[in-house]
N, C-alpha and C positions, 0 to 999 in steps of 0.2 A: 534389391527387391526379391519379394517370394519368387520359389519356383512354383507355387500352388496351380495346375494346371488347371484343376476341375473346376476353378472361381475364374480363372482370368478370363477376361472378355473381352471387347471392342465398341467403341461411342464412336460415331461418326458426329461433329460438331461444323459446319460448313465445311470446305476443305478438308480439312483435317482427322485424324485417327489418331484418339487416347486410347490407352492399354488401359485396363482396372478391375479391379479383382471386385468379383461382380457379390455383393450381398444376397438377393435373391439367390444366385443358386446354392450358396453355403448354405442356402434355409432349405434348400432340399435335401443336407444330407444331414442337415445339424437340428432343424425344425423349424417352425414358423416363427417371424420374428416382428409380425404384421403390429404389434401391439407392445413391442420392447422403443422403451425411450428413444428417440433419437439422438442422446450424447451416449445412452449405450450403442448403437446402432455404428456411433464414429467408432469406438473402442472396440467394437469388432470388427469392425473395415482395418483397422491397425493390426490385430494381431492376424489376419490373412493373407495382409501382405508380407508380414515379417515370420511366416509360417513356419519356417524352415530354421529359422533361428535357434540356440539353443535355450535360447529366452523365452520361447512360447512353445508352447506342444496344444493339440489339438483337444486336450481335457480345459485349457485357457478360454477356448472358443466356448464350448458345450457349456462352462457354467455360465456366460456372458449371456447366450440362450436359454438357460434354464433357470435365469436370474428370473426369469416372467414369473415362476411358478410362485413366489413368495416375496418379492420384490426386494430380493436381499441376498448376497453371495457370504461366503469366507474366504472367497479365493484370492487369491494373490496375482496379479500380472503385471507384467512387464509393459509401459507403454512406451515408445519413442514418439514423439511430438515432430511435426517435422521442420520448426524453425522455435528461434530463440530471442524473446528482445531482451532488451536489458538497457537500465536509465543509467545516468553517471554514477549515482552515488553509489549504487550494488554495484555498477558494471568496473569502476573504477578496480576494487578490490579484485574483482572478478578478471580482471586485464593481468593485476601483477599477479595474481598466482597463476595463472597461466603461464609468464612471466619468468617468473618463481619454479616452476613445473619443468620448463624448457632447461634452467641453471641447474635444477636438480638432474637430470637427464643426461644432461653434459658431464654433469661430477662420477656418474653412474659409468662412464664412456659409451653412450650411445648416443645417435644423432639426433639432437634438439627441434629439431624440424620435423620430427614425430609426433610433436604436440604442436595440434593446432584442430580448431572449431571441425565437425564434423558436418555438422546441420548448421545449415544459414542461421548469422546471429548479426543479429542490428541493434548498434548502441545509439541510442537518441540520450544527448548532454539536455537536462531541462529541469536540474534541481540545484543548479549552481547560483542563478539570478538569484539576488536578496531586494527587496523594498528598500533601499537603502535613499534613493529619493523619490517622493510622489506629490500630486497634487498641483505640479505643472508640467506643459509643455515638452520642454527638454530631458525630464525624468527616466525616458525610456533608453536615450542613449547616454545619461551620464550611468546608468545603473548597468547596461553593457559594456561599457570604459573602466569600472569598478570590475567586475566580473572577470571581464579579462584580463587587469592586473591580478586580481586576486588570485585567477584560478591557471595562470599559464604554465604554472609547473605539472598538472598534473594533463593539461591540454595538449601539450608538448609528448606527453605519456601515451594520451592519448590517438594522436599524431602517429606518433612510432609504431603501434600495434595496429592500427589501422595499415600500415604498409607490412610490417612484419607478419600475420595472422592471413592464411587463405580464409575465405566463407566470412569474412568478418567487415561489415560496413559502421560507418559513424556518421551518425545527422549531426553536424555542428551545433554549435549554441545559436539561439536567438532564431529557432525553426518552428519549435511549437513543443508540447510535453508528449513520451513515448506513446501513450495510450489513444490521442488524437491523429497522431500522427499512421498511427497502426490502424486505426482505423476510416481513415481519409486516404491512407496509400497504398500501407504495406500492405495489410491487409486483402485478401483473393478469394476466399471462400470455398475455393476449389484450387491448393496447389499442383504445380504437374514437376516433373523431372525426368530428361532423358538420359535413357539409359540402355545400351546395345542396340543403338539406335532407333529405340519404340520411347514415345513420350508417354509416359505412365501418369495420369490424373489420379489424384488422395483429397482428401478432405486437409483442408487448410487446418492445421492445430500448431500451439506452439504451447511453452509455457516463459514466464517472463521473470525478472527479479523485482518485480515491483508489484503489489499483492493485487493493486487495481488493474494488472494483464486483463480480468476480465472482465473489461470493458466492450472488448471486442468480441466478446459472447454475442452481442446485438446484430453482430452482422453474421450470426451462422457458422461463426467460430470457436472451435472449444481451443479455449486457453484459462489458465488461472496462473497465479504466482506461486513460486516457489524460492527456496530461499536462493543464495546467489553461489551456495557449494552444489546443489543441487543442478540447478541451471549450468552449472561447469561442468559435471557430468554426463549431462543430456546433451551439451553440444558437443560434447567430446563422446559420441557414438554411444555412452550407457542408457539403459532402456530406466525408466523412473519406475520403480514398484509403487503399486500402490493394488490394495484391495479393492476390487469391485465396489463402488460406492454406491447405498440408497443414492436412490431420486426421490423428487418431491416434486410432486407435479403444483404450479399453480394456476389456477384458472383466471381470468382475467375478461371479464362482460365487460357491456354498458359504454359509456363515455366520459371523458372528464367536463366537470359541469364548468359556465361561464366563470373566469376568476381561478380557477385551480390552475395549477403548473405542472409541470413533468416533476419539480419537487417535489412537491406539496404529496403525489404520486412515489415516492420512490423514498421518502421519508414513511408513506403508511405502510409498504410491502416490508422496507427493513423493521421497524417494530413488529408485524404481522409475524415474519421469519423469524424473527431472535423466539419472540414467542412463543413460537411451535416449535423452535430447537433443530437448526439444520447445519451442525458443526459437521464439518468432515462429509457432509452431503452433495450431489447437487442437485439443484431447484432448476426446471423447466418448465417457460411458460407455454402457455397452449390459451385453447379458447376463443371465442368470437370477436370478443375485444382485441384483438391483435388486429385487426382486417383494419381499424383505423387510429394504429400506436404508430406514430411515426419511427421509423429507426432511432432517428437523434433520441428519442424518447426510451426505446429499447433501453440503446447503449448507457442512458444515466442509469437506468434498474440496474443492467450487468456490473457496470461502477461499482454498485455498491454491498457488491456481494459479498467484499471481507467483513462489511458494517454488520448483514444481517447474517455470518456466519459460515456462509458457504463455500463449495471450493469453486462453485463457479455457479452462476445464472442464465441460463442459456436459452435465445429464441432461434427455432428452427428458421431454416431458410423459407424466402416467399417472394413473393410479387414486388413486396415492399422493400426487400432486401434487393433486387436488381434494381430497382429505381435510383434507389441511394448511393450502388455500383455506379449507373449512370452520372448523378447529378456529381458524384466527385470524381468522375474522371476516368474510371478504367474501361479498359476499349471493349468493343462491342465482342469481340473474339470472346474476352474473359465473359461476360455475362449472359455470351449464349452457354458457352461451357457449363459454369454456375446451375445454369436451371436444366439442363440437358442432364446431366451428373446426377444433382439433386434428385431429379425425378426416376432418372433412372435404379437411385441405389435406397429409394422411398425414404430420402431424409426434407422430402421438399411436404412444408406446414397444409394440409386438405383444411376441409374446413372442419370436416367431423374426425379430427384425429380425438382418439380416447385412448393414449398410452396406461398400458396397465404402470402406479405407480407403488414406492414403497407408502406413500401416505400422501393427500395431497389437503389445497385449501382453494380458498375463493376470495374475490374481491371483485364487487362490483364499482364501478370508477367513478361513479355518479356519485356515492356517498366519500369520495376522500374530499377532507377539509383544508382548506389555509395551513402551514405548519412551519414549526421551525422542529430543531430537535437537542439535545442539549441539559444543561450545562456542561456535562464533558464526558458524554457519549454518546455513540451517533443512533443507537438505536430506543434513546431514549425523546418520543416524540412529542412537542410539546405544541398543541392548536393554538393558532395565534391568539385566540381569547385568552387561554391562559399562562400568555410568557408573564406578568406580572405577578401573577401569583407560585409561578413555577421559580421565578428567581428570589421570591422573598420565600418560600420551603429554603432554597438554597443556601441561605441567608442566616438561617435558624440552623439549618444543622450544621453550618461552617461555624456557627457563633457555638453549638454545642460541642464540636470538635476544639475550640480552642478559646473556653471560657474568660480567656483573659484577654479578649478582642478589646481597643477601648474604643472611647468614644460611643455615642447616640447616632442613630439613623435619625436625619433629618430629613423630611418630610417639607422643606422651601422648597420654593425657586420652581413649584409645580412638576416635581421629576417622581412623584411619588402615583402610582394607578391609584383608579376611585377602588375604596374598596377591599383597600388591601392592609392588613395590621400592619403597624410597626412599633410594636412595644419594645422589642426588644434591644440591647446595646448592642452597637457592633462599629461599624464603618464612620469616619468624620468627615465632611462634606468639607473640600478645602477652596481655595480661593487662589487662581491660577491668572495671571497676564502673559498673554503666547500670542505673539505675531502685533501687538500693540490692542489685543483685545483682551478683555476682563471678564470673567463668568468664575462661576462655581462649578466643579468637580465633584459630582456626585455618586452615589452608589450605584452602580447599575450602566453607568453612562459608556456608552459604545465608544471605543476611545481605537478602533481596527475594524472597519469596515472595508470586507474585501472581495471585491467579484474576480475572485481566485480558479486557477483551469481547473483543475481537474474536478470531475461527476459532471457539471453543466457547461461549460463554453462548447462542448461538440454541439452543443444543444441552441438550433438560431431561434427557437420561440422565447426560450427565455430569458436569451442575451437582447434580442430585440425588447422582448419587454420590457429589461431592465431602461433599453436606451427610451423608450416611449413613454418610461413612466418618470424620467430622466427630463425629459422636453416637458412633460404636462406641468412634473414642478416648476420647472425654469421659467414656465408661461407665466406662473402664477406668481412667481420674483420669491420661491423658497429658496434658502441655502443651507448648504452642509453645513453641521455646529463647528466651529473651532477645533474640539480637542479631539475629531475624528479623522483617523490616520485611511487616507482613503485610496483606492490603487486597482485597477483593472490588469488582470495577467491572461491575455486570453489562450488557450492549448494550441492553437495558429494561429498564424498567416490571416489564412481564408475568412477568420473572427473580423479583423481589424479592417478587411476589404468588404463586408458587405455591411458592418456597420455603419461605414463610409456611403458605400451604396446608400444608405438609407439614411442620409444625412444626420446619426445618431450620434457619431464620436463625436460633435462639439457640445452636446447637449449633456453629456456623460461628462466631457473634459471640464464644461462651465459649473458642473458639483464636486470637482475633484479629483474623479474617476477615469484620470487621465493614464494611458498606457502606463506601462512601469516594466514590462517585458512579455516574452515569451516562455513561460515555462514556472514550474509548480515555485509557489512559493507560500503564502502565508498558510496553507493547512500543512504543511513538513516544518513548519519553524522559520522560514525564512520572510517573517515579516519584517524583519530590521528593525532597529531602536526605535522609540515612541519619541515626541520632541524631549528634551531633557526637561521639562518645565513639566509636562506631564506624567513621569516618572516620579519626577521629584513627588508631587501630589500625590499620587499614589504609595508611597512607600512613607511620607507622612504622615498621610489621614490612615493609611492599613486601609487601603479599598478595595472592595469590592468588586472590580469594572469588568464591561465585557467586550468581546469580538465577536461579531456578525459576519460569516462568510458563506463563500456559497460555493465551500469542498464540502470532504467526505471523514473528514478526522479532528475531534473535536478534545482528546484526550489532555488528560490535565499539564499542564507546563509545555504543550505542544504549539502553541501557537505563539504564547509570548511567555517568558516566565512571571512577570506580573499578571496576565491577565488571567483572573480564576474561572470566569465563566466563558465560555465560547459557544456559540450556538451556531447551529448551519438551517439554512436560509438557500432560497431562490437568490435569482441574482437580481428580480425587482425589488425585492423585501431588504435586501442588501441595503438599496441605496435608499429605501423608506427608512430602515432604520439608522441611515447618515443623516437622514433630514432630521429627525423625530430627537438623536441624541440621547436616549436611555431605552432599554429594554424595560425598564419597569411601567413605560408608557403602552397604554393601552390602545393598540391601533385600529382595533374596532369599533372604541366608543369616542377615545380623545380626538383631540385635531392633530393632525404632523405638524400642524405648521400655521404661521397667519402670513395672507396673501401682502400685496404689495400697497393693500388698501387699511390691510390692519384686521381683517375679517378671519376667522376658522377655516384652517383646510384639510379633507378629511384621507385617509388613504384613498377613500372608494372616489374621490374628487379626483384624482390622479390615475387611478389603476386602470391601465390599457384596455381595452376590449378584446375578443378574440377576435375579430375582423380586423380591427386593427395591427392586431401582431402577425398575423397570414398574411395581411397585405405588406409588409415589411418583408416578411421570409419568402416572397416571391423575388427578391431583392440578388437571393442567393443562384449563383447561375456557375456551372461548371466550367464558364472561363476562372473564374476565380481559383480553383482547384490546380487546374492546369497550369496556369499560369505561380501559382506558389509553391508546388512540386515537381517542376519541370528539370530544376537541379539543386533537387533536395541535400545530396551529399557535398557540395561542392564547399559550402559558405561562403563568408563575406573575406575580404581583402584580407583583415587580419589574421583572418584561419588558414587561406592558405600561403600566408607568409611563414608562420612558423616551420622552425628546420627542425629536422626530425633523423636521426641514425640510419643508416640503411641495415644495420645489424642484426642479426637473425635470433640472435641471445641479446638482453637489455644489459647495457651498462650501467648499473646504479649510479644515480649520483648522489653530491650531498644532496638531501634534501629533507624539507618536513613536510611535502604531500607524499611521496613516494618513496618507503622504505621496503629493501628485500626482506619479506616477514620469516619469520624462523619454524615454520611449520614441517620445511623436510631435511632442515639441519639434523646431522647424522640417521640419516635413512638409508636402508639398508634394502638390497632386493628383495628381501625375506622379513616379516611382521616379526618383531617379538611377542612373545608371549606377556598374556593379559595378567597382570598382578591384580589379587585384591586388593581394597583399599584398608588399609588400618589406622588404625587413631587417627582420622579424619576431623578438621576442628568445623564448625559450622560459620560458614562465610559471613550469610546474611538468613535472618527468617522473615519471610512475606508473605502476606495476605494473600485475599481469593483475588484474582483478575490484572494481575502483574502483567502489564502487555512490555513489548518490545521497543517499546517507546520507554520505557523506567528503565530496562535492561540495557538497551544499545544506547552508544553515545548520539545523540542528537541535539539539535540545536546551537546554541550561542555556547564558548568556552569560559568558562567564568575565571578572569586573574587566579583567582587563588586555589582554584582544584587542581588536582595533580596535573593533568594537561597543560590546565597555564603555567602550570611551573615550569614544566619541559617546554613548554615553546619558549617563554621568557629564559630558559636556561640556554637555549639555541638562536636567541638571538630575534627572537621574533617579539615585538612589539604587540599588545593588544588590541589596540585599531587593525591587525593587520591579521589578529586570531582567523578570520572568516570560520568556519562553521564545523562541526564535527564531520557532518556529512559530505566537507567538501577532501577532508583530510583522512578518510576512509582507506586510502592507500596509504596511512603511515601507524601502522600498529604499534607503534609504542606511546602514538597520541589517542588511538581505539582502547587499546587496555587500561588507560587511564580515566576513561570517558565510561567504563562501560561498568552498571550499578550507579552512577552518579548523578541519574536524573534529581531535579529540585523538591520532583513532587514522590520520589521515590520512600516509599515508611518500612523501616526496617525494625520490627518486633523485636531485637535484640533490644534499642531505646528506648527509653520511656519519652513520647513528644519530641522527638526528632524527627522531621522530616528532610532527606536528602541524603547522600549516597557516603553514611555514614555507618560504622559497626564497632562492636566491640571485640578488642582483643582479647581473647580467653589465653592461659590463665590471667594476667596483669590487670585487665578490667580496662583498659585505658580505651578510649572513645577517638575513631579516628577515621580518614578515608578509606572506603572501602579496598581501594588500590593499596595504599599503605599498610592496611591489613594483610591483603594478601601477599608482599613481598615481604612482610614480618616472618607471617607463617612460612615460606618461602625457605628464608635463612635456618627456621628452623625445624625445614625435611617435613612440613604438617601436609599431608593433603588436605582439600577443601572438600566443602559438599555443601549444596544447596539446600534449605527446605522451604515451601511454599502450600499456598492452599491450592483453590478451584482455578482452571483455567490459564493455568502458567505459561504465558508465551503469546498472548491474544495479539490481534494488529498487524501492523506492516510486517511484510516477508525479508525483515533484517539479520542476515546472514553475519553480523559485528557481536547481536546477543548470543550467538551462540561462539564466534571467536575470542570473542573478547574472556568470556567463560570461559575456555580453554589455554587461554596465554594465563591468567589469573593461577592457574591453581586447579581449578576445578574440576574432581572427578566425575561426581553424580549430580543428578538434582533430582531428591525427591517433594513430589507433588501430590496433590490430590486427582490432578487431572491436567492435560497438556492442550493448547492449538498443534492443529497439524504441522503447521509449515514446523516451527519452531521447536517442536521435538526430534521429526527430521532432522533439521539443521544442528540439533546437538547428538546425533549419531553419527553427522558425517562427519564431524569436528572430533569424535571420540571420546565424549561425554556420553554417560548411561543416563537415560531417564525411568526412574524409578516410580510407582506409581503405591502410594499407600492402600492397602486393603479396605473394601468397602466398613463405611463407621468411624475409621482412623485416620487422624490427622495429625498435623502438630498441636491439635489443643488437648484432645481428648487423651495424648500422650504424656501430656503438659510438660511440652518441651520449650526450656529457654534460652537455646542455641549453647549454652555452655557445658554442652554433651561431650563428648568423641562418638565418633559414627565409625562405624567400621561395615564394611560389606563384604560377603564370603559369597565364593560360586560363581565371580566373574568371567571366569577362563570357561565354565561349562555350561553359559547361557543357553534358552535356547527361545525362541520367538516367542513372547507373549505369559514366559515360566514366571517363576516367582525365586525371587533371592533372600539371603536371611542378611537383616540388616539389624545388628547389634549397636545398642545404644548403653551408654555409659556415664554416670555422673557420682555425683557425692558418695549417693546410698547406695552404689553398685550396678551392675548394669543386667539388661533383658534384651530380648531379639524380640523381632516382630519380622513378618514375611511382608516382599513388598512384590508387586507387580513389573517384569522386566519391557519396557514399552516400548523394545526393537519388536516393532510388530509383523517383519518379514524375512526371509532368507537371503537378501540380500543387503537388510539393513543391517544385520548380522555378520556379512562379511564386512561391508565397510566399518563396523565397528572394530572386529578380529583386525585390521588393517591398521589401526590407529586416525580413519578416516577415511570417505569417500574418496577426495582426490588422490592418497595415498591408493588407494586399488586401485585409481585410474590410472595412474602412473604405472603402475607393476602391470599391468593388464598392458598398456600401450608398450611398453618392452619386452612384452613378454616374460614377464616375472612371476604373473600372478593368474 
C-alpha cells in the first residue's frame, strides 16, 4: 500500500475501521474533481494508493485531474487492478506458462516458488461443456460425462496448479460461466486487504481474460478484458499501462415500453455505440433512467461492451447496486461498507450527476424496438419487422460473393415473408426424414436455437419470459420444428432453481429447451454437431440456414461452420423462433404457429406481459444464491477424486492438451538484441475487420487441417478431437489452428476461403501452417499485412501466439483492436500501422513482395519505421506507424515479451 499520508483517512462502517486513501482530500491539493467521471475517479483512487510506487509519480495523478479540462489525456499510467479472473480456455494457457515460467526459473538456478499470482486470481472452467446432447431429460448429465472424459487431461492440470499456485482459486466445471459467477459472488464492489495490521478498503477492479470481464461493470466495477499474456502480468504484480482513456458519457431517460426486453435494449445502445465510435474508450452510463434499470439489466449493457467497441461500460454504484448485493447473498457487513465507501469517496450515482465527458449521447428507452441483430455481427441491428428482408439482402450479397451458388430459392412450404423478392438463384430447398419425420429444409430455417449464458441468463426477466412465453405456446399445443437443435445453458445454478420456482423448466423442457449445461457454449463454437441428416441437407442444397441465440457473438464460422447466418435474440424470441422455424418468417404479421385446433397463432398471442414476468421474478429469493455458492470451489465427486502431484515444478507428461510451449527455451538473464527484419515473405494479406475469431484456433478440428493431422498422428481419434479451445495448453495443436479459420479470406487467392496461402516463390497453394514451416526451412521471416481493425472480438491471447510460434515478425495494418495489439507486443511481435491514405491496395500489393523493416532496435513509442518493400520491378519504402504506444510496451517488446520481463524482473534480472 501507499505511504501517501496526506490522502489516507479512516471509515468507521459498524464496528469496524477501513484505512483508505481518501479522494476529496487529493482534490485539495490536486483540484476539484466534483465532475471527473467516476471510472476516472477509480483510476485515481489507484494511483494514490500506489503513490509511492516507481510506476506512478504524482504528474500520473495531475493529468487524471486535468483530464476535466478537455476531456482527453496523452498520458501514460500504470494501473494495477486488484484481482484477476480467468475462464478455462485463456486460463488454461495462462496456468502452463506459469508453469512454463517456474521450469524456466529452475534452469536459470533460482527458486521456482518465485513465481506465483500476486493478486487474487480465480479460474472459473465454463467453456469446456459442448451441446453434444439436447432436447431430452438426461442431456445435462450425459453432456457432463462427455466433458469429463474429454477434458481430464487438462482438469488434472488444472487440479495441480490450483494446489501448487498461492492467490490462486478454481470454480469447477458444471458451476455456471466466469462472468455470472463474478458477478452473483466474487464480485464486492468495495474490496479490502489487511495489511500491518489496518484493513485497507479499494474499489473492487480486476481485469479478466475473457473480453465479456465487463459484465461486472453493472455492479460498480471496473473491470474489462485483456488478453491472457496480459492478465499474467497483472497477476504476477505488473501495473498494466494504458493511456488515460476518453469517456463517453451515455444518458439513459424514460422506461422500456410494454413487450421490449433488456435485449431488445442492449442490442440499440450496441448499434448506437459502434456508431458514434467508442474503440479504446469507456462509456458510462448516467441519467434518470437508471433509478428504474434493474441491475440484471445494467449487467447485459456492460456484456456487451466488446460488441459495441469499448473497453469497458460502466454503471456507478447506487441504491440498486446494494439491493442486488442483498438479494445474491453478500452480507450485510459488505453492503454497508459498499455505500459508506461509495459515498464517502463521491463515486456513489446522485441523481443530478453531470460528469464533464470526452463526448457523450442519449437514448430514451421508450422508443427502443423489438430486435434481433445480425447475420454475423453483433452491432449490426436488425427490428424484428425487418429480419426477412435483412436475411434475403443477405442472400443477394452471399449469391453476389459466390456467383456460382446453384439452385433457385424456393418460395414452398410457406417459409418465404410476405413481401419479400426472390428472383434470384441461390440456396435448394432439400427434403430431409430425422427422427421418423419428413419436412423440407429450407433457406433460412433455424436449424440452432439457443438460450445460451452469456449477455442474458444473469438476466431473470428474460429467462422467465423465455419460460412464460414457453408455457403460452405449450397451452396452445405448438411445437418446436424438427430440424431445430434446441438447448438451454444457463451462466448458474441459481437460473435452473428459480425457473423451477416458477414452474417454467417443464414448459421450456416440453419445447426442447431442455438443460444441456452450465457454462458458454453455442456463441464460442461449442454448439456440437447438427443431426447428420441435417448437415447432410445442408451441404447438399448449399444452404443458407440460420441460428438464433440469445449471446453476444455472432461472427462468421463461430457458431457452427455450416451455419452462415446467426442472429442474437432475447431469449423469448429464441424460442419463438424454434416454434416459427425459419427467420425469413415474419413475426409481426405471419402466425408462429396453428393451435391445437388448426387456427393462426400470433407471437403477440403468446408474448408474456410485464406483470406477468415480475410476478415470476419475485420467484427469485436469496436462499437460492446461498444456497448454490456456499461451496462454490469444492465440486462435485468427480472433481475432487482426481489426483493431482503435490510438486512445486509440473511434470510434463505425454500429452495432447498440455504441452511445455517453447517460448523460454534458451533464455538467457539478459534480452538479446532486436535484429531487423529482412527479406521477410508475406504470410497471409487480409481485409478490413479480421477479428480473433479468423486468427485464433477455435472451434471444431477439421480431419484434415494440420491439427487433425497431428492429433491423428498422436494417436488421437476424431470423435475424440474436442475443440481447439479446449486444447489451448498444447501449442503445437494452437500453431496449427491459428490463420485456419473456414470463414478466414486470404487476398493472396483468388475465391478461397479458409486458412489457406501461397507459397512465394513456387506459387504452390497450401495450409497457412504449411506455409509457415516452409518458409521456416528456409531462414524467411514472415510478416503480416491487413486492412481496418486487425484483431477485433474476444480477448484471445492464441492470435497473438500462435503468430509468434509461426514465424511472425510484424503485422502491418491499417488499424489495430486494443486487446489484440497488446497482445502481439507482449508475444514480441511489432505492430506496424500504415500512414494515413496507405494501405495494401493503394500500394497494390500481392503479398509476393519481401518486406524488409529497418529501425527496430531504435524504436521508440508511437515513431515511425521505414518498411521497404520489394517485388519484380524493384523495390521502395514507405514509413509506417510504430503501435508500441508506451514505455513499457517498449520494454516488454526489447525483452522478446511481457512474461519474458516478468520473469527477469522476478529474479532480479531485469
Amino acid at each position: 500500500m501507499s505511504k501517501t499520508p496526506d490522502t489516507l483517512s479512516t471509515l468507521e462502517v459498524g464496528s469496524k475501521t477501513y484505512h483508505y486513501y481518501s479522494l476529496p482530500k487529493a482534490a485539495e491539493a490536486l483540484g476539484s474533481i466534483d465532475r471527473l467521471p467516476k471510472t476516472l475517479k477509480i483510476l485515481l483512487e489507484n494511483q494514490l494508493r500506489f503513490g509511492d510506487d516507481e510506476s506512478v509519480a504524482e504528474e500520473d495523478m495531475q493529468a487524471l485531474v486535468d483530464w476535466q479540462a478537455e476531456g482527453k489525456s496523452s498520458r501514460e499510467i500504470g494501473y494495477r487492478p486488484a484481482r484477476v479472473l480467468m475462464q478455462d480456455f485463456t486460463g488454461v494457457p495462462g496456468v502452463v506458462d506459469l508453469a512454463s515460467m517456474r521450469a524456466a526459473v529452475e534452469s536459470l538456478g533460482e527458486d521456482p516458488a518465485k513465481i506465483n499470482p500476486l493478486s487474487p486470481v480465480d479460474l472459473v472452467i465454463d467453456h469446456s461443456v459442448m451441446v453434444d446432447k439436447f432436447g431430452n431429460p438426461a442431456a445435462f448429465q450425459e453432456n457432463v460425462d462427455i466433458e469429463m472424459q474429454r477434458n481430464r487431461e487438462r482438469y488434472e492440470f488444472l487440479r495441480w496448479g490450483q494446489q501448487a499456485f498461492d492467490n490462486f482459486s478454481v470454480v469447477p466445471p458444471g458451476t455456471g460461466i466466469c462472468h455470472q459467477v463474478n458477478l452473483e459472488y466474487l464480485g464486492r464492489a468495495v474490496w479490502t486487504k489487511d495489511e500491518d495490521g489496518k484493513t485497507f478498503a479499494y474499489p473492487d477492479t480486476l481485469v479478466g481474460t475473457d473480453s465479456h470481464t465487463t459484465m461486472i461493470n453493472g455492479l460498480g466495477v471496473l473491470g474489462w478484458g485483456v488478453g491472457g499474456i496480459e492478465a499474467e502480468a497483472a497477476m504476477l504484480g505488473q501495473p498494466v499501462s494504458m493511456l488515460i482513456p476518453e469517456v463517453i458519457g451515455f444518458k439513459l431517460t424514460g422506461k422500456l415500453r410494454e413487450g421490449i426486453t433488456a435485449t431488445d435494449l442492449v442490442l440499440t445502445v450496441t448499434e448506437m455505440l459502434r456508431k458514434k465510435g467508442v474503440v479504446g474508450k469507456f462509456v458510462e452510463f448516467y441519467g434518470d433512467g437508471l433509478k428504474d434499470l434493474p441491475l440484471a439489466d445494467r449487467a447485459t449493457i456492460a456484456n456487451m461492451a466488446p460488441e459495441y467497441g469499448a473497453t469497458c461500460g460502466f454503471f456507478p454504484v447506487d441504491e440498486e447496486t446494494l439491493n442486488y448485493m442483498r438479494l445474491t447473498g453478500r452480507e450485510d457487513e459488505q453492503v454497508a461498507l459498499v455505500e459508506a465507501y461509495s459515498k464517502a469517496q463521491g463515486l456513489w450515482r446522485e441523481p443530478s450527476d453531470e460528469p464533464i465527458f470526452t463526448d457523450a449521447l442519449e437514448l430514451d428507452m421508450t422508443e427502443v424496438e423489438a430486435s434481433l441483430a445480425g447475420p454475423k455481427r453483433p452491432q449490426d441491428r436488425v427490428a424484428l419487422q425487418d429480419m426477412a428482408t435483412a436475411f434475403g439482402k443477405f442472400m443477394e450479397e452471399d449469391h453476389k460473393a459466390d456467383p456460382t451458388a446453384k439452385g433457385k430459392l424456393s418460395s414452398e412450404g410457406g417459409q418465404t415473408a410476405v413481401g419479400v423478392e426472390r428472383s434470384f438463384e441461390h440456396d435448394t430447398s432439400r427434403a430431409v426424414k430425422l427422427n421418423d419425420q419428413d419436412f423440407s429444409l429450407d433457406p433460412g430455417a433455424v436449424v440452432i436455437a439457443a438460450i445460451t449464458s452469456c449477455t442474458n441468463t444473469s438476466n431473470p426477466s428474460v429467462m422467465m419470459a423465455a419460460g412464460l412465453l414457453a408455457r403460452k405456446a405449450r397451452e396452445k399445443g405448438l411445437t418446436t420444428q424438427p430440424w431445430v437443435k434446441t438447448s438451454l445453458a444457463p451462466g448458474s445454478k441459481v437460473v435452473t432453481d428459480y425457473l423451477e420456482a416458477a414452474g417454467l423448466n417443464d414448459d421450456l423442457d416440453a419445447l426442447g429447451f431442455n438443460l444441456v449445461g452450465y457454462g458458454c457454449t453455442t456463441c464460442i463454437g461449442n454448439s456440437g454437431p447438427l443431426p447428420d441428416e441435417i448437415e447432410q441437407a445442408i451441404n447438399d442444397g448449399d444452404l443458407a440456414v440460420a441460428s438464433v441465440l440469445s449471446g453476444n457473438r455472432n461472427f462468421e464460422g463461430r457458431v457452427h461452420p455450416l451455419v452462415k447466418t446467426n442472429w442474437l435474440a432475447s431469449p423469448p424470441l429464441v424460442v419463438a423462433y424454434a416454434l416459427a422455424g425459419n427467420v425469413q418468417r415474419d413475426l409481426t404479421k405471419e402466425p408462429i404457429g396453428k393451435d391445437s385446433s388448426g387456427e393462426p397463432v400470433y407471437l403477440k398471442d403468446i408474448w408474456p406481459t410485464q406483470a406477468e414476468i415480475a410476478s415470476a421474478v419475485e420467484k427469485v429469493n436469496t436462499a437460492m444464491f446461498r444456497k448454490e455458492y456456499g461451496a462454490v470451489f469444492e465440486g462435485d465427486e468427480v472433481w475432487k477424486a482426481i489426483d493431482v502431484s503435490e510438486s512445486k515444478v509440473y511434470q510434463w507428461p505425454e500429452s495432447t492438451y498440455i504441452q511445455h510451449p517453447p517460448f523460454f527455451e534458451g533464455m538467457g538473464r539478459e534480452p538479446d538484441a532486436i535484429e531487423d527484419v529482412h527479406g521477410a515473405r508475406v504470410l497471409a494479406m487480409l481485409g478490413d475487420s479480421v477479428t480473433t475469431d479468423h486468427i485464433s484456433p477455435a472451434g471444431a478440428i477439421k480431419p484434415d487441417s494440420p491439427a487433425g493431422r497431428y492429433l491423428q498422428e498422436h494417436g488421437v481419434k476424431p470423435v475424440d478431437f474436442n475443440s481447439y479451445g479446449s486444447r489451448r495448453g498444447n501449442h503445437e495443436v494452437m500453431m496449427r489452428g491459428t490463420f485456419a479459420n473456414v470463414r478466414i479470406k486470404n487476398e493472396m487467392l483468388d475465391g478461397v476461403v479458409g486458412g489457406e496461402t501461397r507459397h512465394v516463390p513456387s506459387g504452390e497453394q497450401m495450409a497457412i501452417y504449411d506455409a509457415a514451416m516452409k518458409y521456416k526451412e528456409e531462414g524467411k521471416p514472415l510478416v503480416v499485412i491487413a486492412g481496418k481493425e486487425y484483431g477485433t472480438g474476444s480477448s484471445r491471447d492464441w492470435a497473438a501466439k500462435g503468430t509468434r510460434l509461426l514465424g511472425v515478425r510484424a503485422v502491418i495494418a491499417e488499424s489495430f483492436e486494443r486487446i489484440h495489439r497488446s497482445n502481439l507486443i507482449g508475444m514480441g511481435v511489432v505492430p506496424l500501422q500504415f500512414a494515413e491514405g496507405e494501405s495494401r491496395q493503394t500500394l497494390g500489393l500481392t503479398g509476393d513482395e519481401e518486406i524488409s523493416i529497418a529501425g527496430l532496435s531504435d524504436l521508440t513509442p508511437g515513431g515511425t519505421v521505414k518498411v521497404v518493400i520489394k517485388n519484380a520491378d524493384g523495390e521502395r519504402s514507405v514509413d509506417a506507424k510504430c503501435r508500441i504506444d508506451t514505455v513499457n510496451e517498449l520494454a516488454y517488446y526489447r525483452h522478446g515479451g511481457i512474461l519474458h520481463y516478468v520473469l527477469r524482473k522476478m529474479i532480479g534480472a531485469a
